[in-house]
Jmol script that loads the backbone (N, CA, C; Angstrom):
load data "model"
ATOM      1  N   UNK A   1      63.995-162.389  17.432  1.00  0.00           N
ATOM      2  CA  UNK A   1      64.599-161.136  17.843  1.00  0.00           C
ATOM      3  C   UNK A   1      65.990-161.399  18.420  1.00  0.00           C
ATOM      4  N   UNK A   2      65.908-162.171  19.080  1.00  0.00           N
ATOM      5  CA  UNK A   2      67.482-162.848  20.297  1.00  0.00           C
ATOM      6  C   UNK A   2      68.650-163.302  18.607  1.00  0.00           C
ATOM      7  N   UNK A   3      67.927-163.776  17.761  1.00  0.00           N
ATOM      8  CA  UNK A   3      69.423-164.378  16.791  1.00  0.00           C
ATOM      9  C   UNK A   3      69.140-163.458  16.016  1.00  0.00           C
ATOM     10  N   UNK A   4      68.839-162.283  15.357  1.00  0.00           N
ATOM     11  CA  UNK A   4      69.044-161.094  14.789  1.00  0.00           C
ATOM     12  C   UNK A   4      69.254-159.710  14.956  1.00  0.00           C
ATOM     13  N   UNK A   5      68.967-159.651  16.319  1.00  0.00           N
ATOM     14  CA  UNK A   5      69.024-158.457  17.143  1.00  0.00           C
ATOM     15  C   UNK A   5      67.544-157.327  16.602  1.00  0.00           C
ATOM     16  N   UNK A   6      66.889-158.009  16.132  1.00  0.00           N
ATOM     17  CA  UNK A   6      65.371-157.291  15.483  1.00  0.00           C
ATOM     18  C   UNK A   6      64.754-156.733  16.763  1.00  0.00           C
ATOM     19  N   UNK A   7      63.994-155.992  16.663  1.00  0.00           N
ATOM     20  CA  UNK A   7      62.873-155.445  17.733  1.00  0.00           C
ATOM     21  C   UNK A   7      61.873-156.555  17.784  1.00  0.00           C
ATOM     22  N   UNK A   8      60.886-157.079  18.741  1.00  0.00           N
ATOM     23  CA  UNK A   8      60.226-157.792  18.359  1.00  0.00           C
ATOM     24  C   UNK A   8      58.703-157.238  17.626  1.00  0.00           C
ATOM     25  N   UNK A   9      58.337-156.168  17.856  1.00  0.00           N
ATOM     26  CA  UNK A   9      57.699-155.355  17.066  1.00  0.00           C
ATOM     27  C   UNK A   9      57.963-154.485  16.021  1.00  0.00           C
ATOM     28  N   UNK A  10      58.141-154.828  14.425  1.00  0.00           N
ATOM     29  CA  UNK A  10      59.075-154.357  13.944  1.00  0.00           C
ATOM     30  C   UNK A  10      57.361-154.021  12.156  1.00  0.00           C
ATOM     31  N   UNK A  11      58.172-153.208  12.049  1.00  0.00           N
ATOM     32  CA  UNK A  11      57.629-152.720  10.136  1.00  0.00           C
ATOM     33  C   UNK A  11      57.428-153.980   9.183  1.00  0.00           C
ATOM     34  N   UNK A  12      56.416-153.913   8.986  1.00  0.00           N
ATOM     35  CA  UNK A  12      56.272-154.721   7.682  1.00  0.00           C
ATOM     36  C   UNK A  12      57.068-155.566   6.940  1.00  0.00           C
ATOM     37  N   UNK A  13      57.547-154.248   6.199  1.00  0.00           N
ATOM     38  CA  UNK A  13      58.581-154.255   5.340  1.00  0.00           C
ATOM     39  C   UNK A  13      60.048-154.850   5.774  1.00  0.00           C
ATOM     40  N   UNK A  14      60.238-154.979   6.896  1.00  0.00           N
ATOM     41  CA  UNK A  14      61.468-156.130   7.383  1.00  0.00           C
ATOM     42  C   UNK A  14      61.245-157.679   7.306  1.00  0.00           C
ATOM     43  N   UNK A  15      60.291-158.032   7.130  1.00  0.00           N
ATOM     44  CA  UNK A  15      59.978-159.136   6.931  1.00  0.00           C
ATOM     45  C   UNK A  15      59.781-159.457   5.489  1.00  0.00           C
ATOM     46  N   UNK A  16      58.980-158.347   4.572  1.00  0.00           N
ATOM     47  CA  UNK A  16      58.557-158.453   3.065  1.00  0.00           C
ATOM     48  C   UNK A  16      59.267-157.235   2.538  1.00  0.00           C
ATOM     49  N   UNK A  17      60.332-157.296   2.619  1.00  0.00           N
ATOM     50  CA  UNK A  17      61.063-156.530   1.937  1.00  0.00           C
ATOM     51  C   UNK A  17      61.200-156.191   0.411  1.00  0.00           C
ATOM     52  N   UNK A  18      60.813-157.368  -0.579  1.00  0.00           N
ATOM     53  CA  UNK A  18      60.111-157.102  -1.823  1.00  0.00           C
ATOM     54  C   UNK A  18      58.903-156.402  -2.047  1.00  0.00           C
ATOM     55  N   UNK A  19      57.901-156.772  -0.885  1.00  0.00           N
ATOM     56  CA  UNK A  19      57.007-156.032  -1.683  1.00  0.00           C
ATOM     57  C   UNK A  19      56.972-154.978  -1.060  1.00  0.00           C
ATOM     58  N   UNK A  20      56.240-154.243  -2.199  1.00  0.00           N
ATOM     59  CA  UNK A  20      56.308-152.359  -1.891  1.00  0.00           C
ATOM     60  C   UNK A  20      55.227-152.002  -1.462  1.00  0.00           C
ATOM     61  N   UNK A  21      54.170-152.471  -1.442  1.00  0.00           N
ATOM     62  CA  UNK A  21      52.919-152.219  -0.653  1.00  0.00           C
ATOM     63  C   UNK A  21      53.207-151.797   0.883  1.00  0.00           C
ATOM     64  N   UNK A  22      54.211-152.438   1.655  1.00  0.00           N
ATOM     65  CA  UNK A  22      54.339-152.396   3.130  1.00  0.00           C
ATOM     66  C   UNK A  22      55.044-151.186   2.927  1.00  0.00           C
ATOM     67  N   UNK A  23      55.683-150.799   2.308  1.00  0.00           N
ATOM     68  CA  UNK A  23      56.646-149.786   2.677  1.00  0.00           C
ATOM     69  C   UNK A  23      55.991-148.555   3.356  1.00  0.00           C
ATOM     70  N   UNK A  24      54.865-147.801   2.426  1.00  0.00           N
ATOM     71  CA  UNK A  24      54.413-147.242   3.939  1.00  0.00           C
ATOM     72  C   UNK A  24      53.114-147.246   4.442  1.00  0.00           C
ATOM     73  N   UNK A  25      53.371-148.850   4.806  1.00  0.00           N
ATOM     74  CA  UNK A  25      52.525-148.958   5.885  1.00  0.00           C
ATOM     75  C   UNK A  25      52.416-148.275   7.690  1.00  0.00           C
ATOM     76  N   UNK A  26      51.977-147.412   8.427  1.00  0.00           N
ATOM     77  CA  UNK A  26      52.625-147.097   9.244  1.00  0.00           C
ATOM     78  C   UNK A  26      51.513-147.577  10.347  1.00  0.00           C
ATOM     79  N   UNK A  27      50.304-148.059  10.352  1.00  0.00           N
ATOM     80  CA  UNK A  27      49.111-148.079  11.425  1.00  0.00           C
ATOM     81  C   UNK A  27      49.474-149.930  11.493  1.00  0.00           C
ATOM     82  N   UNK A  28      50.383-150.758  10.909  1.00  0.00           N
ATOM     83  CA  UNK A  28      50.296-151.882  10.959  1.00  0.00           C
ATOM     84  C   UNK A  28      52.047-152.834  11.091  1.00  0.00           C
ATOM     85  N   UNK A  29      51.904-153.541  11.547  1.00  0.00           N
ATOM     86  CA  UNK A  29      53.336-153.776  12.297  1.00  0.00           C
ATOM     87  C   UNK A  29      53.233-155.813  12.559  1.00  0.00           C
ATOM     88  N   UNK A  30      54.514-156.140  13.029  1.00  0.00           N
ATOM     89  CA  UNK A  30      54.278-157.587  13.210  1.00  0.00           C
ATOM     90  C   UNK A  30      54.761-157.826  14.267  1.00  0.00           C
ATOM     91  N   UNK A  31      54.605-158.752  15.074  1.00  0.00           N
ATOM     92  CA  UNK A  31      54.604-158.877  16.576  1.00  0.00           C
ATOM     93  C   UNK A  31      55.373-160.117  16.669  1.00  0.00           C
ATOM     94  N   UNK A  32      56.590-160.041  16.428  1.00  0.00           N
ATOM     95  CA  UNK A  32      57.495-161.126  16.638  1.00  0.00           C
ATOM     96  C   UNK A  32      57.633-161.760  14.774  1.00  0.00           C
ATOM     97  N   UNK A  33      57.412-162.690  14.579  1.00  0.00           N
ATOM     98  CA  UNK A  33      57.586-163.249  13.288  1.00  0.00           C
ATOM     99  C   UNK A  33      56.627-164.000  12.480  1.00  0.00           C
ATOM    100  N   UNK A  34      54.968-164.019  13.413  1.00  0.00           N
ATOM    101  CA  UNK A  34      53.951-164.463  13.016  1.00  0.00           C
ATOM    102  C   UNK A  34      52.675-163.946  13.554  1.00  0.00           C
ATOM    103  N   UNK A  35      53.078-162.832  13.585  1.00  0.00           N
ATOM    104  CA  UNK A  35      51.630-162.375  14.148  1.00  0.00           C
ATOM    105  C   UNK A  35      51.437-160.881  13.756  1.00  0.00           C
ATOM    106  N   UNK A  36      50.841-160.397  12.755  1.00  0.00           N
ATOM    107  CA  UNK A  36      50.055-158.820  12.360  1.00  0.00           C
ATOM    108  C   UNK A  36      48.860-158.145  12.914  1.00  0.00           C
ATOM    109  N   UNK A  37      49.168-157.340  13.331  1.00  0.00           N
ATOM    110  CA  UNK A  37      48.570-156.373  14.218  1.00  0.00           C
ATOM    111  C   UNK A  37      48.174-154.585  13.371  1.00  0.00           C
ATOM    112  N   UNK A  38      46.631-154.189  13.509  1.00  0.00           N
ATOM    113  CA  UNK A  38      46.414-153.449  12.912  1.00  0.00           C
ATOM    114  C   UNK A  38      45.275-152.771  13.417  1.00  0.00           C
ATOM    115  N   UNK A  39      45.521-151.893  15.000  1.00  0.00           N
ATOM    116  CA  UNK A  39      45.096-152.099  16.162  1.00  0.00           C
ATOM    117  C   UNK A  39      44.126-150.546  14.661  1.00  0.00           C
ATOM    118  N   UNK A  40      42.919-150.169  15.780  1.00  0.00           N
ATOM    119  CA  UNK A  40      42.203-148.732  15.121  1.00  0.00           C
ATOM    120  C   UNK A  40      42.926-148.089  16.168  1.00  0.00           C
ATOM    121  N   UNK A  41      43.216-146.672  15.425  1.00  0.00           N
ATOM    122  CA  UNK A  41      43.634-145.871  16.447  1.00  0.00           C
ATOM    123  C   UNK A  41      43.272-144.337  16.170  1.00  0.00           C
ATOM    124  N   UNK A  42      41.686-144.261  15.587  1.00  0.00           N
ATOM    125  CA  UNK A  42      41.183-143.180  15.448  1.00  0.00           C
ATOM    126  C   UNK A  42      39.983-142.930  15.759  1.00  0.00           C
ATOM    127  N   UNK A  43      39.644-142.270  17.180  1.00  0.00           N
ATOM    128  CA  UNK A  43      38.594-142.354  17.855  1.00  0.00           C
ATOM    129  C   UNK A  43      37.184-142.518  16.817  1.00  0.00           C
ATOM    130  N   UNK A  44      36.485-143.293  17.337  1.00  0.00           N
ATOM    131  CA  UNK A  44      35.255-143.858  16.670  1.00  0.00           C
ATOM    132  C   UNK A  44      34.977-144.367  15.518  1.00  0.00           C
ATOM    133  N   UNK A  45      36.417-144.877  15.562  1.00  0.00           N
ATOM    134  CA  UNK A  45      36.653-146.096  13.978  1.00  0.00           C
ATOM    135  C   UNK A  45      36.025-147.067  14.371  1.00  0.00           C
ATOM    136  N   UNK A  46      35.173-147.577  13.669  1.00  0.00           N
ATOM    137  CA  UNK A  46      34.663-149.345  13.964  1.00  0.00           C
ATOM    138  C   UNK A  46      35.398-150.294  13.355  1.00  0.00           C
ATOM    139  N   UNK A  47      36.125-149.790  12.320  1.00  0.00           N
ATOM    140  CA  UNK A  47      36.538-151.072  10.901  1.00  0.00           C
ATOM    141  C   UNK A  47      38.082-150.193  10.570  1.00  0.00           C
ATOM    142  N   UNK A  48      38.668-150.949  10.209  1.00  0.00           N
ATOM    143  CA  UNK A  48      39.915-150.287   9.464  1.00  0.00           C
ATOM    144  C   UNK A  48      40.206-151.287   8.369  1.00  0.00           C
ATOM    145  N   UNK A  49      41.369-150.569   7.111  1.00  0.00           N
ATOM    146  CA  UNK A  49      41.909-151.648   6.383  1.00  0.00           C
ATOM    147  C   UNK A  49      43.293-152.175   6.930  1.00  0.00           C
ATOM    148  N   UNK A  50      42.730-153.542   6.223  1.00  0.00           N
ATOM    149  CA  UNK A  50      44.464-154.128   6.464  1.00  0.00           C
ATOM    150  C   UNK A  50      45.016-154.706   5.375  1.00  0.00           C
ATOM    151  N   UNK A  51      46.120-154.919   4.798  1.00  0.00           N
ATOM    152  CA  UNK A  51      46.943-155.365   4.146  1.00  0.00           C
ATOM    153  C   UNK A  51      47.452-156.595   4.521  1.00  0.00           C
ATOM    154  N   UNK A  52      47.341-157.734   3.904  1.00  0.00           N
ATOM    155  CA  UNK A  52      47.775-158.801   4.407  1.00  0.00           C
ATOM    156  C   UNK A  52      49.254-159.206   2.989  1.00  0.00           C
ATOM    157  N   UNK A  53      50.197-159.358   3.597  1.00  0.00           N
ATOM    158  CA  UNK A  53      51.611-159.317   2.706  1.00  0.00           C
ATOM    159  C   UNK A  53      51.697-160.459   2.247  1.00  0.00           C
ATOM    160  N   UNK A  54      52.845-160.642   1.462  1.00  0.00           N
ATOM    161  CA  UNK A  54      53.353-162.268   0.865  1.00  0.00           C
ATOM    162  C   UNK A  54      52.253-162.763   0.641  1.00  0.00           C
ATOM    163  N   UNK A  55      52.763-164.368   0.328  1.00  0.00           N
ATOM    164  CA  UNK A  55      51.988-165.386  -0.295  1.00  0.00           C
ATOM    165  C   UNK A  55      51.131-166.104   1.058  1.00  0.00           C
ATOM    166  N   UNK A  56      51.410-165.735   1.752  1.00  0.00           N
ATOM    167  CA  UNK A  56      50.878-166.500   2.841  1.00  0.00           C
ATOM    168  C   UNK A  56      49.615-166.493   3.451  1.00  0.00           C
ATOM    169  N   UNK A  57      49.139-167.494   3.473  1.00  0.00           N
ATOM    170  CA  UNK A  57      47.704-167.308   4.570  1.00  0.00           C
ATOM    171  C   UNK A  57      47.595-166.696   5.823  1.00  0.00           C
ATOM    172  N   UNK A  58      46.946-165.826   6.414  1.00  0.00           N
ATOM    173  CA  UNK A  58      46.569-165.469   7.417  1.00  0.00           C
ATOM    174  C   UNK A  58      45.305-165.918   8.432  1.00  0.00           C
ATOM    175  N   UNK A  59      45.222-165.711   9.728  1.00  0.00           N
ATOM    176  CA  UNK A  59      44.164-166.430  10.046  1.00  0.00           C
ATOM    177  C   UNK A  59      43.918-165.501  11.132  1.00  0.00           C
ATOM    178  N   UNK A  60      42.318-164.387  11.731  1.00  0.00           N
ATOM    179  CA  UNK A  60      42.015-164.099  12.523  1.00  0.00           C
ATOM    180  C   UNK A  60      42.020-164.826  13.667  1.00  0.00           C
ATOM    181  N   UNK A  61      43.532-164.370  14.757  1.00  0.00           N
ATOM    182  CA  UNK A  61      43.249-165.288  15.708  1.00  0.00           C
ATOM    183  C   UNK A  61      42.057-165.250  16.707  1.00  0.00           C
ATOM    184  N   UNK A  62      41.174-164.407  16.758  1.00  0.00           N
ATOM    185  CA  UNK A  62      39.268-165.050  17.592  1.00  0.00           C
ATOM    186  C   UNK A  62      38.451-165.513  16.675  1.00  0.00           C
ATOM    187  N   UNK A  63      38.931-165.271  15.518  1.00  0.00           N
ATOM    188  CA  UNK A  63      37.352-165.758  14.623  1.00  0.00           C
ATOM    189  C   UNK A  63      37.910-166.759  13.657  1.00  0.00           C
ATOM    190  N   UNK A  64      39.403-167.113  13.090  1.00  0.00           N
ATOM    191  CA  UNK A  64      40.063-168.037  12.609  1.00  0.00           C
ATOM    192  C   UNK A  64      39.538-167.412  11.079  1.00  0.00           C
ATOM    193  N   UNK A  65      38.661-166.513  10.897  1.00  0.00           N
ATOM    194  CA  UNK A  65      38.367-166.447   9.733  1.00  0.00           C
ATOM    195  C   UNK A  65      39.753-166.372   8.713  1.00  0.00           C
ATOM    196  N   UNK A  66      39.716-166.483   7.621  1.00  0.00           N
ATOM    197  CA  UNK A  66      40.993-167.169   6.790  1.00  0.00           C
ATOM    198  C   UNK A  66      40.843-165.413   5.466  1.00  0.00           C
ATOM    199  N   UNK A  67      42.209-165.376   5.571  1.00  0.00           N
ATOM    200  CA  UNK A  67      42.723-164.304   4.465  1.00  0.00           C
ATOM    201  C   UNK A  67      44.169-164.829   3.753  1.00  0.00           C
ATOM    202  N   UNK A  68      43.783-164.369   2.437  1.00  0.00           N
ATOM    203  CA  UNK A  68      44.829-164.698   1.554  1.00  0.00           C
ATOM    204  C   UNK A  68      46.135-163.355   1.510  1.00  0.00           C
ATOM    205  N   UNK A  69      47.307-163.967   1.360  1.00  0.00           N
ATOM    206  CA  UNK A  69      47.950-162.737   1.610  1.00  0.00           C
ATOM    207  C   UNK A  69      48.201-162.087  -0.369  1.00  0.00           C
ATOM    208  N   UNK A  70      48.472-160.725  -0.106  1.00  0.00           N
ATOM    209  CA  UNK A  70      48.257-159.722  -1.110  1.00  0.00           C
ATOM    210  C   UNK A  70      46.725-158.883  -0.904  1.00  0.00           C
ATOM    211  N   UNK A  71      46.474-159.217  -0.092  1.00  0.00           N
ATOM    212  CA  UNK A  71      44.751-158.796  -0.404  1.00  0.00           C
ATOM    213  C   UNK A  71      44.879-157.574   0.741  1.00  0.00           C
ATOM    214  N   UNK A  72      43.662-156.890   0.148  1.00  0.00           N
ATOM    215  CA  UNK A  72      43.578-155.371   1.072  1.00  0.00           C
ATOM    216  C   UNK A  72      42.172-155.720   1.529  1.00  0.00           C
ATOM    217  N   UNK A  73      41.876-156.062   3.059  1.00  0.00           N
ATOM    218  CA  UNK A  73      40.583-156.052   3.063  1.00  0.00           C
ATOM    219  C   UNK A  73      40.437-155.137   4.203  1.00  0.00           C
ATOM    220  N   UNK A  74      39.043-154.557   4.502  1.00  0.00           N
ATOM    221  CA  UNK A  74      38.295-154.114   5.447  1.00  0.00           C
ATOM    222  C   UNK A  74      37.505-154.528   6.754  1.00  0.00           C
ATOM    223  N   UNK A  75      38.235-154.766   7.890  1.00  0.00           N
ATOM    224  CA  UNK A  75      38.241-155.481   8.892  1.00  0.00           C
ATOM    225  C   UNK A  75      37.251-154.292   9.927  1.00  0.00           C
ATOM    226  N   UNK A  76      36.036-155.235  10.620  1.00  0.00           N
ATOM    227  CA  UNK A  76      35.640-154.976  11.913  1.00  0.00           C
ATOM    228  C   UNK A  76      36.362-154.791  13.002  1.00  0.00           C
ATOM    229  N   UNK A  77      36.497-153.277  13.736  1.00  0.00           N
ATOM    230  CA  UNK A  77      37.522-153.537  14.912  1.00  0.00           C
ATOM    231  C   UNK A  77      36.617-152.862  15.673  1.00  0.00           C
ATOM    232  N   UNK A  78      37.136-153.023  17.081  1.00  0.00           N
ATOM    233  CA  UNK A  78      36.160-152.404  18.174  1.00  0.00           C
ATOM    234  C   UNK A  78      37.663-152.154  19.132  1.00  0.00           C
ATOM    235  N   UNK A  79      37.301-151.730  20.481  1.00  0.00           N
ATOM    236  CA  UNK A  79      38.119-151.313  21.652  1.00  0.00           C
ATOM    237  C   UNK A  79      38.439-152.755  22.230  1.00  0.00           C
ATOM    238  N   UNK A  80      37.286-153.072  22.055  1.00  0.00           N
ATOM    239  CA  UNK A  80      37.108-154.600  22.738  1.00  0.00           C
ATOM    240  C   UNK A  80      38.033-156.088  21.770  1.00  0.00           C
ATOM    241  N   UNK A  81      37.772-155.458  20.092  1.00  0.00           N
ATOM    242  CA  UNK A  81      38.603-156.688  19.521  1.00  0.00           C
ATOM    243  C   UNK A  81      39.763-155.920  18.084  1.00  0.00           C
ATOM    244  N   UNK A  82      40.856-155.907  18.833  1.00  0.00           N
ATOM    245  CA  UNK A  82      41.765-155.326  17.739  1.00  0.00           C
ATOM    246  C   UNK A  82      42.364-156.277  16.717  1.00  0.00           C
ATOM    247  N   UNK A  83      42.528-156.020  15.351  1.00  0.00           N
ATOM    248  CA  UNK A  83      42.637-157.036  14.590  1.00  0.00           C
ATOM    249  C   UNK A  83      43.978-157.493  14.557  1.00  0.00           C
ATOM    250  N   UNK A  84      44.013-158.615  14.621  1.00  0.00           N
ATOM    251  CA  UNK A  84      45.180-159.677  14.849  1.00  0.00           C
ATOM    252  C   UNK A  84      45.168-160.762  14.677  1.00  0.00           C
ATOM    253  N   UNK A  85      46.362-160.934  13.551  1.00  0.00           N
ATOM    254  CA  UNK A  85      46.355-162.149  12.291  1.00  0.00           C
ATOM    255  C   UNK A  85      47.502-163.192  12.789  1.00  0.00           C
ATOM    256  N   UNK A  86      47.505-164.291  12.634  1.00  0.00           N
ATOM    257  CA  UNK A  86      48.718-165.084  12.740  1.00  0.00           C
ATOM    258  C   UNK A  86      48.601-165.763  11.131  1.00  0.00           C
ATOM    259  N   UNK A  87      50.173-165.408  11.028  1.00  0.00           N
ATOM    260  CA  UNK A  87      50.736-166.271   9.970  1.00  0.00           C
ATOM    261  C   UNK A  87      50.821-167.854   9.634  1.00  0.00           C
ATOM    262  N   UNK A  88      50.041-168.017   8.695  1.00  0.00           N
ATOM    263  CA  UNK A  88      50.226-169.933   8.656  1.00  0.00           C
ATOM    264  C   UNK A  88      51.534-169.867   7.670  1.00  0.00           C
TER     265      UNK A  88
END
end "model"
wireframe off; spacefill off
backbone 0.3
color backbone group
């Protein structure tokens, strides 16, 4: 954020600017430059989808469980555990 003047919570699509999938993404965002966030924010959601971008691996940071990026999957969320990926 400090050598680009970026927000550190910023759209998708500033980071994966090719692909068009993020574009409107709006319930999902990145938290500095390695970390995706795709909190539920509709009372008595248990699960939401997420979009995982680029070529890159992702990794649930509490459960480490492993996602390939391009993939649309359907994630367990609670109040208690909001889903949040770090970039390998």
């Amino acid at each position: 954020a400090e050598l680009h003047g970026w927000p550190v919570m910023r759209s998708l699509w500033m980071h994966y600017p090719q692909d068009t999938e993020t574009f409107g993404l709006e319930k999902q965002w990145m938290l500095g430059e390695d970390l995706l966030v795709t909190p539920v924010i509709e009372q008595g959601e248990t699960s939401t989808n997420v979009y995982f971008p680029g070529k890159d691996n992702w990794f649930d940071v509490i459960s480490y469980e492993k996602y390939e990026g391009g993939s649309h999957v359907r994630v367990a969320a609670s109040l208690t555990k909001i889903p949040v990926y770090q970039r390998s």
